[in-house]
C-alpha positions in Angstrom: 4.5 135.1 139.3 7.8 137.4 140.1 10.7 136.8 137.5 13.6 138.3 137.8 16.8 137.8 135.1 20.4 139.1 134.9 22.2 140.2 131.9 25.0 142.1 131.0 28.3 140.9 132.3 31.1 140.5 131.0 35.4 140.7 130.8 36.2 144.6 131.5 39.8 145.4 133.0 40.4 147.7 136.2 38.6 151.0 136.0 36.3 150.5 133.5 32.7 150.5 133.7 29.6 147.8 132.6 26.0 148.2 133.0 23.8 144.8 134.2 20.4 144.8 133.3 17.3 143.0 135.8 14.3 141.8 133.7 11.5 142.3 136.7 8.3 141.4 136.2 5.4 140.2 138.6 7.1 142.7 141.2 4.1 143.4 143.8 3.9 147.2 145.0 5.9 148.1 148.1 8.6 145.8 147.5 12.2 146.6 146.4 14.6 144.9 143.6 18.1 144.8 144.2 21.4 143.3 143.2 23.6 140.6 144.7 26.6 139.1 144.0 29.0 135.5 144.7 32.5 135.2 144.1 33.6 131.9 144.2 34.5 130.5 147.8 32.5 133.3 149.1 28.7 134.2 150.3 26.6 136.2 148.6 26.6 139.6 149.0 24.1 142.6 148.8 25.5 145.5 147.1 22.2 148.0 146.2 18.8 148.1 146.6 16.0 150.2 145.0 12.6 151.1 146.1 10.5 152.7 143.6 7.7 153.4 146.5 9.9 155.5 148.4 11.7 156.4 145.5 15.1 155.8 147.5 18.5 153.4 146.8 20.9 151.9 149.0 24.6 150.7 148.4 26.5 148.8 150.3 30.1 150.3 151.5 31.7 148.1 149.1 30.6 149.8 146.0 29.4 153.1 147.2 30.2 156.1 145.1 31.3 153.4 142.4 27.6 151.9 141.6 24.3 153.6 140.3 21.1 151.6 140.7 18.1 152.7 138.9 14.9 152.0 137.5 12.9 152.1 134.4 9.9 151.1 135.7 8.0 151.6 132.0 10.4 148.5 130.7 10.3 146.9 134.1 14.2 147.0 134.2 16.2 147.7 137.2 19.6 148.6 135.9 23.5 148.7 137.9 25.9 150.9 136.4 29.1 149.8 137.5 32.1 152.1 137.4 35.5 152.2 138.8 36.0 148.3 138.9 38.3 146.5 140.8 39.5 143.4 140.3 37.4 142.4 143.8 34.1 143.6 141.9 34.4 140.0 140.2 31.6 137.9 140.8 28.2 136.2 139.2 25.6 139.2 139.6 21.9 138.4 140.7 19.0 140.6 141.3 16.4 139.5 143.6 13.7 140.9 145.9 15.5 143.4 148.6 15.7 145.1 151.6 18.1 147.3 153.8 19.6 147.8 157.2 22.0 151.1 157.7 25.3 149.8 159.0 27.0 153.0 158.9 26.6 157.0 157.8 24.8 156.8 154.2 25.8 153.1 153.7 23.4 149.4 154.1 23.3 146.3 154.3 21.3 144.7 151.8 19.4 141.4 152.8 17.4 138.9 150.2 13.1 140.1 150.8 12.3 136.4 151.6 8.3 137.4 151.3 8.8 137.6 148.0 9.4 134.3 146.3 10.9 135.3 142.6 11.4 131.5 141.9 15.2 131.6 142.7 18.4 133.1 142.0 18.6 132.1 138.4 22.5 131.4 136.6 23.2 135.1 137.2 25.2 137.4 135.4 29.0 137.0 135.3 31.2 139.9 135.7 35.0 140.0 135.6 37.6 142.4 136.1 41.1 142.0 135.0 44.0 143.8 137.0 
């Protein structure tokens, strides 16, 4: 059974930085974690994705150069480190199964891995970001 859990968020003002945490477990081989985030009124969005196979990660334009996603794969954590925030970082922050498209030099799209069912998107993690 894949579980996947948020945590982390919180109130930081412009510029500062938080790190979210993904509790992954039941993660098959070959398959990547990632993070996603909803503002309110908006979709979700893909911002990075990790493969530990191909020991590669992906970041959306959005929050390239501003993001780190990494992986302790003894703890089964994925980890975001989020620096440089903007007020538009605000959102609920999820982590779910992953994959990318390249939509431009060095940057992806990052789509939900729908072969992977990780039971849902869970309540999230909320992050906001004072101006």
């Amino acid at each position: 059974e894949v579980q996947l859990q948020a945590s982390g968020g919180g109130l930081v003002q412009a510029g500062g930085s938080l790190r979210l945490s993904c509790a992954a477990s039941g993660v098959p081989d070959g398959y990547a974690v990632g993070w996603f985030r909803q503002a309110p009124g908006q979709a979700r969005e893909g911002v990075s994705c990790i493969s530990a196979s191909e020991q590669t990660s992906y970041y959306s334009t959005s929050v390239k150069g501003r993001f780190t996603i990494s992986e302790d794969s003894a703890k089964k954590t994925v980890y975001l480190q989020m620096n440089s925030l903007k007020p538009e970082d605000s959102a609920v922050y999820y982590c779910g199964a992953c994959y990318v498209q390249a939509s431009g030099r060095d940057t992806y799209d990052v789509y939900v891995d729908t072969r992977i069912d990780f039971g849902g998107w869970g309540q999230g993690t909320l992050v906001t970001v004072s101006s």
